[in-house]
C-alpha positions in Angstrom: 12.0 25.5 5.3 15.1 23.1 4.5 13.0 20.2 5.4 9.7 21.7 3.0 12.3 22.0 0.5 14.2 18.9 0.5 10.0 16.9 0.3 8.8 18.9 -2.5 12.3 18.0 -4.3 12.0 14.7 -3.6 8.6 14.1 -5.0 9.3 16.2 -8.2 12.3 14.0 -8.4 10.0 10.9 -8.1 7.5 12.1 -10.5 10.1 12.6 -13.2 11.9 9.4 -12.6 8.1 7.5 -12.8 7.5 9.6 -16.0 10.4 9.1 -17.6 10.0 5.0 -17.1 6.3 5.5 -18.4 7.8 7.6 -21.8 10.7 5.4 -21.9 7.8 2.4 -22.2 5.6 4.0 -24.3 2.4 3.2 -22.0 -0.6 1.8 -23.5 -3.2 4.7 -23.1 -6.2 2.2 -23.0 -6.9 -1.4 -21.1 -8.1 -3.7 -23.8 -10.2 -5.4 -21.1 -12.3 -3.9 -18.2 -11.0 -5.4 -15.0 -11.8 -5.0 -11.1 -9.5 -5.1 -8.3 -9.4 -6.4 -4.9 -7.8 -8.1 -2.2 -7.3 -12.0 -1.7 -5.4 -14.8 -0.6 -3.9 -18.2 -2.2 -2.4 -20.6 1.0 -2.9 -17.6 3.1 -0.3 -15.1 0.9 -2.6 -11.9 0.6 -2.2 -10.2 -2.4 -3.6 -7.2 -4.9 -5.1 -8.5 -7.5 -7.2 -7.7 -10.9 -10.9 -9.7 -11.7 -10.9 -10.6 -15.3 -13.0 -11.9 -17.5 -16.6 -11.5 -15.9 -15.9 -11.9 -12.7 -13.9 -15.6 -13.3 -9.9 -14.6 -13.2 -8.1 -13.8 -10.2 -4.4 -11.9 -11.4 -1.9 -11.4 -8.8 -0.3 -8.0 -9.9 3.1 -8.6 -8.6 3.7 -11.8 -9.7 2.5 -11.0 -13.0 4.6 -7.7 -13.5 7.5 -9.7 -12.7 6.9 -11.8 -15.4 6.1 -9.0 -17.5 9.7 -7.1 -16.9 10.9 -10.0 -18.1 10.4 -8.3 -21.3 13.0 -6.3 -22.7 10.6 -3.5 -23.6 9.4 -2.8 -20.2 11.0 -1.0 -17.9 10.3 -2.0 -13.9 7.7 -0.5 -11.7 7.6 -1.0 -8.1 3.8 -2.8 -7.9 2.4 -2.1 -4.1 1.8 -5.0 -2.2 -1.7 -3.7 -1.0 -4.8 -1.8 -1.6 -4.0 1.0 -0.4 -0.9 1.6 -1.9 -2.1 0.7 -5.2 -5.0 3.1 -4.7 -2.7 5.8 -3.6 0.0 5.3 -6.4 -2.8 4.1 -9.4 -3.8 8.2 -10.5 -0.3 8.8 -11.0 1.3 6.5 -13.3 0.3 2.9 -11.6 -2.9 2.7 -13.6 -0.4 2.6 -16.8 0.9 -0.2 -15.6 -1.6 -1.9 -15.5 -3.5 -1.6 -18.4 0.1 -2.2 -20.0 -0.2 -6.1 -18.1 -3.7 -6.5 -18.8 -3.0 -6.2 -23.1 0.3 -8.1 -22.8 -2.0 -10.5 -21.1 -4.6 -10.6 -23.6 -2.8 -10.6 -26.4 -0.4 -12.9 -25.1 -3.5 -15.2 -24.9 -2.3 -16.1 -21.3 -6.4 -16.0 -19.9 -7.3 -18.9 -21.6 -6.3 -22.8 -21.8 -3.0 -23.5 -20.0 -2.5 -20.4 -17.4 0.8 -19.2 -15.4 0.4 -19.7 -11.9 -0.1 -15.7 -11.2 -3.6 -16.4 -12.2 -6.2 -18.1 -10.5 -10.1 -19.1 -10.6 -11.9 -17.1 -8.6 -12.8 -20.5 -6.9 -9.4 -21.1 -5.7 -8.6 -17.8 -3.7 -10.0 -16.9 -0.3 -11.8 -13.2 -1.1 -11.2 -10.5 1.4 -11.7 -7.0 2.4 -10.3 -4.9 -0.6 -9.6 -2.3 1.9 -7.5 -3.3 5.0 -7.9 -0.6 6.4 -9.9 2.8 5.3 -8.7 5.8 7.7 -12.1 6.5 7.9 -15.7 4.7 6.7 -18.1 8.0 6.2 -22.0 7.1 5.8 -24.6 9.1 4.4 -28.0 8.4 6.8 -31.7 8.7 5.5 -30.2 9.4 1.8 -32.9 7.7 -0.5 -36.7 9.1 -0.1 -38.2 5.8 0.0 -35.9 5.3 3.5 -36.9 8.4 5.1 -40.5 7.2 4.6 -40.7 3.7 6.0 -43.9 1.7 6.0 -45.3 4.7 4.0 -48.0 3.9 1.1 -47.7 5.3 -2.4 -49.8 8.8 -1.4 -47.8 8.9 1.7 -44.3 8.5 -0.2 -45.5 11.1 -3.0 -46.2 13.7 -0.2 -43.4 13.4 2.0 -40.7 13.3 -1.0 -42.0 16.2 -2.8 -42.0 18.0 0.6 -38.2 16.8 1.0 -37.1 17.7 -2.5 -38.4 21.4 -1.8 -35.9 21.4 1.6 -33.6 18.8 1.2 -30.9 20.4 3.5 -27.4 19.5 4.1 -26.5 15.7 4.3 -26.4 13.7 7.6 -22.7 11.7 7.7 -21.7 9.5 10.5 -18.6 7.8 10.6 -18.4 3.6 11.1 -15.4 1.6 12.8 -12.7 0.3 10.1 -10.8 -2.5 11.6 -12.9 -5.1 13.5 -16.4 -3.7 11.6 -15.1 -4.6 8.0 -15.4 -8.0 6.9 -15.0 -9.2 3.0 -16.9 -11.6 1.3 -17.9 -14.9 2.7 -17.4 -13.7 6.1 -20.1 -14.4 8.9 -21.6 -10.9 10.6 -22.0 -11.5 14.0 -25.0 -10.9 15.8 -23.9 -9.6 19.5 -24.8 -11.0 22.1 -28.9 -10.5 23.7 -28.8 -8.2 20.8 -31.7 -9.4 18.5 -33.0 -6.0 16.5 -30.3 -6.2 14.0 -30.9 -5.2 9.8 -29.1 -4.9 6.5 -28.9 -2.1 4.3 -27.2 -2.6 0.9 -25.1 0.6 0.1 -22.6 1.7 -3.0 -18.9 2.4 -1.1 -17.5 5.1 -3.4 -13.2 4.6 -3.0 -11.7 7.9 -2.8 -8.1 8.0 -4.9 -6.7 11.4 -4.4 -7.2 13.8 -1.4 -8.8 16.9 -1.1 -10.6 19.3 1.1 -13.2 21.3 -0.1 -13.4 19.7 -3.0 -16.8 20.8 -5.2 -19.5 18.8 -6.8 -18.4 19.8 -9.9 -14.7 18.1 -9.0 -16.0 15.0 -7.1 -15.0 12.6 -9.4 -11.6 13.9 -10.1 -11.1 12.6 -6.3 -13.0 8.6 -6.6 -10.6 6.0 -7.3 -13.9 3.7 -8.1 -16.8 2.3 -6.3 -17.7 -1.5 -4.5 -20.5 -3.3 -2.6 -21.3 -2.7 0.9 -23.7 -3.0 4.2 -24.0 -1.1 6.7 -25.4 -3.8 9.2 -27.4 -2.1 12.2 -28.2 -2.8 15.3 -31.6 -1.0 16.5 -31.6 -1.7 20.0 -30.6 1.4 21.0 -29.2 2.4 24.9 -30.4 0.6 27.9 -32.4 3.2 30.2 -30.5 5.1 33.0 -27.7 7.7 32.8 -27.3 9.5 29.6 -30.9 10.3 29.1 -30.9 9.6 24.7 -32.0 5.8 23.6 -30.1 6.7 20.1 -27.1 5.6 20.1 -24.7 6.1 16.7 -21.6 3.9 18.4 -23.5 1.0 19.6 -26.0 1.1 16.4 -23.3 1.4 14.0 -20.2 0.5 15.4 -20.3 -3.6 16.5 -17.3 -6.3 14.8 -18.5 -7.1 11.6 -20.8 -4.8 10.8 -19.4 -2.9 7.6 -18.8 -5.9 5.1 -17.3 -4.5 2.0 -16.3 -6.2 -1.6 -16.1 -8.2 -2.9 -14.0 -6.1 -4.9 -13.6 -2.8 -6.4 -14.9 -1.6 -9.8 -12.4 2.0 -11.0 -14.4 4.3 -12.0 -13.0 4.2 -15.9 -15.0 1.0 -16.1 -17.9 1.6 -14.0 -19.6 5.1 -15.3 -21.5 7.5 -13.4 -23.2 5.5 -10.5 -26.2 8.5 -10.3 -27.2 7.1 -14.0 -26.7 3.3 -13.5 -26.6 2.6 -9.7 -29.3 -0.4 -8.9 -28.8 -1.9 -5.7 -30.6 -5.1 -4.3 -30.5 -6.8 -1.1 -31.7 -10.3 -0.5 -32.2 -12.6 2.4 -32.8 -15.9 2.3 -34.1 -16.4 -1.2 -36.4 -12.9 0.0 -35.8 -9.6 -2.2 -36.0 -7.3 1.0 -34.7 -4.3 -0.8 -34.0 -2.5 -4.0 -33.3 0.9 -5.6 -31.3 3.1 -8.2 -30.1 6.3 -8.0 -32.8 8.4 -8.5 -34.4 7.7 -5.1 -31.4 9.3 -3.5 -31.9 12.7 -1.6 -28.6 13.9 -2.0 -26.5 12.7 -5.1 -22.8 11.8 -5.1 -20.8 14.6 -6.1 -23.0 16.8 -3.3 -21.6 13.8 -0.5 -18.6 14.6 -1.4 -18.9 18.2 -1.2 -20.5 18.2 2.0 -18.0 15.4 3.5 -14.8 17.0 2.3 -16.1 20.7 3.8 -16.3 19.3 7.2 -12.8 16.7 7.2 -10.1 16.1 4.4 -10.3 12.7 2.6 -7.6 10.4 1.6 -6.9 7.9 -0.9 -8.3 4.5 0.0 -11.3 6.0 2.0 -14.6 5.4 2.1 -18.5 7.1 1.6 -21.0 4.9 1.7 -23.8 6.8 -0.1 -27.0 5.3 1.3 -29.7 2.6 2.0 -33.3 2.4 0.4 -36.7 1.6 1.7 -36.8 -1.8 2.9 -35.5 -1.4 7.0 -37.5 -0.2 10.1 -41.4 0.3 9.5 -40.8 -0.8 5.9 -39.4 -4.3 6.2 -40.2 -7.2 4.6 -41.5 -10.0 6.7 -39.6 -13.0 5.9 -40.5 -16.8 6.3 -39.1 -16.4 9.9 -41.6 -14.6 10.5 -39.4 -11.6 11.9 -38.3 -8.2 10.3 -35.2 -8.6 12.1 -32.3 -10.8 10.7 -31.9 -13.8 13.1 -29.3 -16.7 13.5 -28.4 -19.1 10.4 -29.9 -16.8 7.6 -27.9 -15.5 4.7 -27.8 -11.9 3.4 -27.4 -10.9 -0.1 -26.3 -7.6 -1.3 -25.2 -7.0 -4.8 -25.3 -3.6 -6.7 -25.5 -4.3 -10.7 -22.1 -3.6 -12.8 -19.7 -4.5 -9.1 -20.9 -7.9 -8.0 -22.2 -9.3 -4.5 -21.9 -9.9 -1.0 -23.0 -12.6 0.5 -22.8 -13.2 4.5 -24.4 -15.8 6.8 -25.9 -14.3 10.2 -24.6 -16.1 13.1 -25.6 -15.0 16.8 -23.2 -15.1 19.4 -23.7 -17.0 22.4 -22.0 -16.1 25.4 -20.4 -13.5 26.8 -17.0 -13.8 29.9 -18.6 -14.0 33.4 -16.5 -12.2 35.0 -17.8 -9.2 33.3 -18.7 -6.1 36.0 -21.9 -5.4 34.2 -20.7 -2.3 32.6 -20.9 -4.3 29.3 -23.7 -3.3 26.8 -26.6 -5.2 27.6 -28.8 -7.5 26.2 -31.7 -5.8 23.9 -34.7 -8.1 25.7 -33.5 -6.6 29.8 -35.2 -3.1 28.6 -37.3 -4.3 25.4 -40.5 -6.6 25.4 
């Protein structure tokens, strides 16, 4: 009881010191300027930064404030030094620190002409992961019609999605690797080794900002921090034959190193809207528009994800639902110049969902394997596959 006690008097404490700096300030209630935010690097220093002015801007927050409280009319405010400590701190009282640097910014005229050196082209800084890392990576399968009806013609699709609409059931989440799947922009996805029946599928990542379980449809968004880019690369090989009797497999289809690149940064949701209205996803590969989709070919909206995720596990700030791929994979791919379905070694994936920005990957296969592996490794796709 002391111990309860003494925490809940320390965070009230905390919350009165923040919102007395904030009064104290007079916070700016409104950013003059939409911005993003993300993660990246200048000489390999990793920082949080915002993405200004249509996508060309990189500001590094810290440095910035600093220069900021160099103003006699701001008081200072402790700026994270990463994503997910900005997430977890922006609902209560960082985001008012940043707007406040974004309008002395602008109407200090500092994003134009002669900049400070807290603010870079996007050129110049190495783009990573925003998140490094989400506790968890939750991912809603067979969520748009035209997905659950691959290789289906018009008459096929009408059928089957009518027939879904009238039971659409509960969702179907799995849950992806974090550290060693997630890769940010620019980064290669690796193809494993022997494993050659690997795909892309272009999803919307919603970024959770305050926990919750339980949390209803109608409260969903009072939880989503905002929303960015991401695949959920695949590998459809499935189990070799012998012992456990099921060829699915969620881990090995799912789970590989590089296979959940995210970016390349994050839109909050003041600026973005509600995805169910303007979500338009796209994925490309190489030069080949292999899928695309809005949100009204979704099974299961957003809010009801977040309903049906937060009944079964409590979520966090900083992590992440991935809501859903479109037609476009399995018996509905597009056949490419390769003259394969699959993605194979050298070619270049595109994913970019309108309003956030784009991904962009090159596929490279890996090689080789140690030899002085027992055999207990996962095998190549072609020893049990023609």
């Amino acid at each position: 009881m002391i111990r309860k006690s003494l925490y809940s008097l320390a965070m009230v404490t905390a919350a009165a010191i923040f919102t007395t700096s904030a009064s104290v300030a007079q916070v700016d209630i409104e950013s003059v300027e939409p911005y993003k935010v993300g993660t990246f690097a200048v000489d390999y220093e990793q920082f949080v930064g915002l993405v200004m002015r249509d996508d060309s801007l990189i500001v590094d927050v810290a440095a910035a404030n600093k220069a900021l409280e160099l103003e006699p009319q701001y008081t200072p405010v402790a700026i994270p030094d990463n994503m997910l400590g900005f997430i977890e701190q922006y609902e209560y009282g960082l985001k008012y620190r940043v707007y406040e640097l974004v309008n002395w910014l602008v109407e200090d005229g500092q994003l134009s002409g002669s900049m400070p050196d807290y603010i870079h082209a996007v050129e110049d800084v190495d783009i990573r992961a925003p998140i490094q890392y989400p506790s968890k990576i939750m991912n809603a399968a067979v969520n748009f019609y035209t997905h659950a009806c691959e290789g289906c013609n018009d008459d096929e699709l009408a059928r089957r999605t009518a027939e879904r609409q009238q039971n659409r059931g509960v969702p179907y989440l799995f849950l992806k690797p974090t550290r060693g799947a997630v890769i940010g922009d620019g980064e290669d996805v690796i193809m494993p080794y022997g494993r050659d029946e690997i795909e892309y599928e272009v999803e919307m990542a919603i970024v959770f900002g305050r926990s919750g379980k339980y949390v209803s449809a109608d409260r969903a968004y009072d939880h989503v921090f905002g929303y960015m880019v991401a695949m959920d690369i695949s590998d459809r090989g499935g189990r070799p034959p012998g012992g456990y009797g099921v060829r699915s497999d969620w881990f090995v289809g799912k789970g590989h190193d590089t296979f959940a690149p995210h970016g390349p940064w994050i839109v909050p949701k003041e600026f973005y809207g509600d995805p169910m209205e303007r979500l338009h996803q796209i994925t490309v590969v190489d030069g080949v528009t292999v899928q695309e989709a809005r949100a009204g070919d979704m099974i299961h909206n957003i809010p009801e994800l977040i309903e049906y995720a937060s009944s079964l596990i409590t979520i966090y700030p900083g992590d992440v639902m991935q809501s859903g791929t479109s037609g476009g994979t399995g018996a509905g791919r597009v056949e490419r110049a390769t003259g394969s379905g699959f993605l194979i070694d050298g070619e270049m994936i595109s994913a970019t969902i309108e309003g956030i920005g784009t991904l962009t990957h090159r596929v490279v296969r890996e090689t080789s394997v140690p030899d002085d592996l027992s055999g207990s490794q996962l095998t190549p796709t072609s020893e049990y596959r023609d």
